[in-house]
C-alpha positions in Angstrom: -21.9 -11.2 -8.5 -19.7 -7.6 -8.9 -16.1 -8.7 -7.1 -15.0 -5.0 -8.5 -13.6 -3.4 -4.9 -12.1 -0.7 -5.9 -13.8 1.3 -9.2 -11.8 4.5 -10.2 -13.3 6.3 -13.3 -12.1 9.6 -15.1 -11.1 10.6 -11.8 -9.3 14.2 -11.1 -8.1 15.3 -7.3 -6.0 18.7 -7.4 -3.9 18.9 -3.5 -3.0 21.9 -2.0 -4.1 23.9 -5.6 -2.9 22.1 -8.3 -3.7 19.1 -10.4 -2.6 16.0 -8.7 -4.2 13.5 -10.8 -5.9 13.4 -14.0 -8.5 10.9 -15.8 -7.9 8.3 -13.8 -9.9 5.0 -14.7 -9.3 1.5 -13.3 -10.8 -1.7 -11.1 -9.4 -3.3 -8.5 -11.1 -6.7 -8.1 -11.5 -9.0 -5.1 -8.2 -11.1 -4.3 -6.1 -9.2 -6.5 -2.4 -8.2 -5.5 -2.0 -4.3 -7.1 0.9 -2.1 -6.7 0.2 1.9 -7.3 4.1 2.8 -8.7 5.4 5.9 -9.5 7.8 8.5 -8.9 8.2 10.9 -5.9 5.5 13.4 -6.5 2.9 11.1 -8.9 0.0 11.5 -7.2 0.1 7.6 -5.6 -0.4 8.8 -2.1 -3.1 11.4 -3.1 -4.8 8.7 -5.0 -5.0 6.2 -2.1 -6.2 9.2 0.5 -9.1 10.4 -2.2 -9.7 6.4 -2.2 -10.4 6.5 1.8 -12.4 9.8 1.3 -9.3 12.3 2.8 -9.3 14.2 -0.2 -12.6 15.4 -2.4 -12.4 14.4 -6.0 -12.5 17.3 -8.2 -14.7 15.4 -11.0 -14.9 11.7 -11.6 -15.7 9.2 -9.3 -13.6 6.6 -7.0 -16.0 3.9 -5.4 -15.2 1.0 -2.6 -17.4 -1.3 -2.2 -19.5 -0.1 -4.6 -20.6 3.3 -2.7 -18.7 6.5 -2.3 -15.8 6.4 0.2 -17.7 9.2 2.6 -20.9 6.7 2.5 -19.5 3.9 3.1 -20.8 3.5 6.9 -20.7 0.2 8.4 -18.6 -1.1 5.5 -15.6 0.9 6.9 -14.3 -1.9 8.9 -14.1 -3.5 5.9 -10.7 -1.3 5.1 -7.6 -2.0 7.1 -5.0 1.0 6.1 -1.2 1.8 7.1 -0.7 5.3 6.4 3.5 5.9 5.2 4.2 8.0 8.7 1.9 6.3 11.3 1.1 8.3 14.4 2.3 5.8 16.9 5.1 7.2 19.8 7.3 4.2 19.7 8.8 5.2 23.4 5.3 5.1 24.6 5.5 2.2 27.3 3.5 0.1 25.1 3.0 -3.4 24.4 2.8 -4.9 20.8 -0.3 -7.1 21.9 -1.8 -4.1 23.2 -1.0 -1.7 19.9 -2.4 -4.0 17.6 -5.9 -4.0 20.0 -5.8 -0.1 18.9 -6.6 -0.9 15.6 -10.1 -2.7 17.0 -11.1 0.7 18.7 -13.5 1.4 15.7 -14.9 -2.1 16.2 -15.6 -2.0 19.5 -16.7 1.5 20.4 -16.1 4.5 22.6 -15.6 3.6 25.8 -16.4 -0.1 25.7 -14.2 -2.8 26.6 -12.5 -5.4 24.2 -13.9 -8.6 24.8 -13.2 -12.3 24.0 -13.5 -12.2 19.9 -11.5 -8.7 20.7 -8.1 -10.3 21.6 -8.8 -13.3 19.5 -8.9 -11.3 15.9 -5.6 -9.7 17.5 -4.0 -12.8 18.3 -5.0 -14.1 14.5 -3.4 -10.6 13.3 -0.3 -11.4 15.1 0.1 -14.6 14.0 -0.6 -13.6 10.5 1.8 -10.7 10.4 4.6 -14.1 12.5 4.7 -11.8 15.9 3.0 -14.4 17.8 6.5 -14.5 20.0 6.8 -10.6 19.9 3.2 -10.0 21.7 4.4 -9.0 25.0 7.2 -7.2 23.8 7.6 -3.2 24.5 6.9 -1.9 20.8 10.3 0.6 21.5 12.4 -2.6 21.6 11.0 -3.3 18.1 13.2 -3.5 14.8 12.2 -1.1 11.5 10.8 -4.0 10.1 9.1 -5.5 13.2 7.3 -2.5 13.7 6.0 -2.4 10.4 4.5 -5.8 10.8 3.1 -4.7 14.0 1.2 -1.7 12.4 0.3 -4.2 9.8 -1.2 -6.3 12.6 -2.8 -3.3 14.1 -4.9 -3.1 10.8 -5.6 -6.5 10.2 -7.1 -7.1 13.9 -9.8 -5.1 11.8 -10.3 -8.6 10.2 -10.9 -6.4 6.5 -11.7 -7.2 3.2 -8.8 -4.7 2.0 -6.0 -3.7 2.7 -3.9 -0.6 1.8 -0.3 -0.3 2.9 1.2 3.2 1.7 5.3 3.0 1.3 5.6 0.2 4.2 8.7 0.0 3.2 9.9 3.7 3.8 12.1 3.7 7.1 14.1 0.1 5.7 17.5 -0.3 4.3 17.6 -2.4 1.3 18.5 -5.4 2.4 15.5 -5.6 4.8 13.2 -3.9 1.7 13.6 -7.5 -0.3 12.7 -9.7 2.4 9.5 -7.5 3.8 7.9 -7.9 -0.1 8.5 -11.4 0.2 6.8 -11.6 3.3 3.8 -9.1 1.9 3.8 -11.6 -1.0 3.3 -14.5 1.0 1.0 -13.2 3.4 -1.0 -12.1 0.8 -1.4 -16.0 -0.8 -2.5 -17.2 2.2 -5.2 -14.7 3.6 -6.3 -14.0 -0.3 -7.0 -10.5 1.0 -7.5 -7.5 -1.5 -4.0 -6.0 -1.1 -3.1 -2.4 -2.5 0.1 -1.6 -2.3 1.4 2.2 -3.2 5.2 2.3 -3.7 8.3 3.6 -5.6 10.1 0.9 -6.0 8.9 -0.4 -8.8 11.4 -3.3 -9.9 11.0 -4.8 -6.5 7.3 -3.8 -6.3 6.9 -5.5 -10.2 8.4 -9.0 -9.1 5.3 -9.9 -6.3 2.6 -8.0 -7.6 -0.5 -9.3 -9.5 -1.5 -5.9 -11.5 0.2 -2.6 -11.3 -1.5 1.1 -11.6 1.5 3.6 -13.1 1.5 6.9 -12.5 2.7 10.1 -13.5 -0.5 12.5 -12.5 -2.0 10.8 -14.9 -2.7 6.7 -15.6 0.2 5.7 -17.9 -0.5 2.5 -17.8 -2.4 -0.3 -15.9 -2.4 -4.1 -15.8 0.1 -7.6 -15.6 3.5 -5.8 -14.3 5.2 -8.3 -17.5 3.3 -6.9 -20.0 2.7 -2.7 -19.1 6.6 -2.6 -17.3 8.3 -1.7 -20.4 10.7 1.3 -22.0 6.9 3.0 -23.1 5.5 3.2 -19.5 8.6 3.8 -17.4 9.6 6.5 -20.0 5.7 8.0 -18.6 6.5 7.4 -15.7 9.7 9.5 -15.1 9.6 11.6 -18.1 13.0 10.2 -19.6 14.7 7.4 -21.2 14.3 4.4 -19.0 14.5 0.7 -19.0 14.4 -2.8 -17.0 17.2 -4.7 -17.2 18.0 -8.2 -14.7 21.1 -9.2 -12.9 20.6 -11.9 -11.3 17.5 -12.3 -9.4 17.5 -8.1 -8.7 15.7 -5.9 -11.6 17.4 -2.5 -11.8 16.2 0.6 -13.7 18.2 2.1 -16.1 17.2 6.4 -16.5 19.4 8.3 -18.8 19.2 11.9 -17.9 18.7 14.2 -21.0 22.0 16.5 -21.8 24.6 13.3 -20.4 26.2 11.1 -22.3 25.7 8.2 -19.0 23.1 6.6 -17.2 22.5 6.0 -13.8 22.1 3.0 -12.6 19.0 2.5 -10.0 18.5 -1.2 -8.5 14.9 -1.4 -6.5 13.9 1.9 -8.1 
C-alpha cells in the first residue's frame, strides 16, 4: 500500500514574477513529523500554498493524496491547515467552543446545522489541543499561545489525515516558542497524524522533528534533522558561514557575516 502523502517532484512555483522555488523533489509519508526550514524569503510558505493548490506550479508536479491538489474533491477534509496570519477578529464576541465548530463548516455544508458527531469531533479537538477547560471562554480573553491552540483545534475538528501549521509560532516570545514545540511534539505522538510543520527556527524546529525539508528556493537538503543539519546545509540555507553549536539543552546558530571579523550569535534561529 502507497503511505507517500505528500509527493513533490522537480517542482518550480515563481510568486508575484519571479522564481520562488526551483526542482523541488521530496515525499512526505504517512505518520511522519517534517519541518519545512529556511530563512525569511525561502520559498517555505509558497511551497506549502502550491501544496494546498493556492499557487499554480510552473512545471513539476506536487501531489496529496496521490491526486493533484485542485482534484482532490472529497479528500479535502482530509487537510486540516493554519495559515501564519489567520483571519479570525479576536474581539469578535466569540466563544472558543464555537470557533473551533468553524473549522467543521466544510463538513457540514452551507446552511446546515452541526449536529451530534458535529460538537463531538470539536470536543475531541479541544481536548486534543488541552482546552477542554477553555471551551466556553470568550476567544479575546485568550493568551498568544492559547489562541494558537485554539486555531489548531479549529482545524483538527476537521478530524484530518494532515496537518499543516505555517509559522504557529509567529506572534510568541521565546520563552512561550519552546514550550508550544513541545506540546506540537507530543501531540503529534499521540494522534500519529501527518504533521508538516513550515518554520524558521530551525535549531528549535531540528530538536522535535522526524525529517526536515531545507530550503533556500531551492532543496538543499532533505531528511533526519541529525544527519542533513550540518555546516554544508545551513551554509545553503543562508548563503554564509554557519554552524550548530549546544549549550545546554538550547541549540544556537552560529552565522559569520562575510567582511567581519565576529559572529553573531542566534539561539532558536
Amino acid at each position: 500500500m502507497n503511505d507517500i502523502v505528500i509527493a513533490c517532484e522537480h517542482l518550480c512555483v515563481a510568486y508575484q514574477d519571479k522564481l520562488a522555488l526551483e526542482n523541488i523533489t521530496f515525499n512526505i509519508h504517512r505518520g511522519q513529523f517534517w519541518g519545512i526550514l529556511g530563512p525569511n524569503g525561502s520559498g517555505k510558505t509558497t511551497l506549502l500554498r502550491t501544496m494546498l493548490g493556492l499557487i499554480e506550479p510552473l512545471s513539476g508536479t506536487v501531489s496529496l493524496f496521490g491526486r493533484a491538489p485542485r482534484q482532490l474533491g472529497a479528500l479535502r477534509d482530509k487537510i486540516g491547515y493554519v495559515p501564519q496570519y489567520a483571519q479570525i477578529d479576536f474581539n469578535f464576541p466569540l466563544r472558543v467552543r464555537e470557533m473551533v465548530m468553524l473549522g467543521r463548516s466544510r463538513k457540514i455544508g452551507m446552511g446546515k446545522r452541526a449536529g451530534a458527531d458535529d460538537w463531538r469531533a470539536v470536543d475531541q479537538a479541544l481536548a486534543r489541543v488541552e482546552m477542554t477547560d477553555l471551551a466556553d471562554r470568550q476567544i479575546g480573553r485568550l493568551s498568544g499561545g492559547q489562541r494558537q491552540r485554539a486555531l489548531i483545534a479549529r482545524a483538527l475538528a476537521l478530524e484530518p489525515d494532515l496537518l499543516m501549521l505555517d509559522e504557529p509560532t509567529a506572534a510568541l516570545d521565546v520563552g512561550a516558542t519552546e514550550g508550544f514545540y513541545e506540546w506540537i511534539h507530543h501531540m503529534h505522538r499521540q494522534m500519529q497524524i501527518t504533521l508538516l510543520l513550515v518554520s524558521h527556527d530551525v535549531g528549535v524546529v531540528s530538536r522535535y522533528v522526524s525529517a526536515v525539508a531545507c530550503l533556500n528556493k531551492r532543496l538543499v537538503a532533505h531528511g533526519l534533522p541529525q544527519e542533513v543539519l550540518g555546516r554544508e546545509t545551513l551554509e545553503g540555507m543562508y548563503g554564509c558561514d554557519a554552524m550548530f553549536f549546544r549549550h545546554g539543552d538550547v541549540p544556537h546558530m552560529v552565522v559569520s557575516t562575510p567582511g567581519h571579523d565576529h559572529s553573531h550569535e542566534h539561539p532558536h534561529s
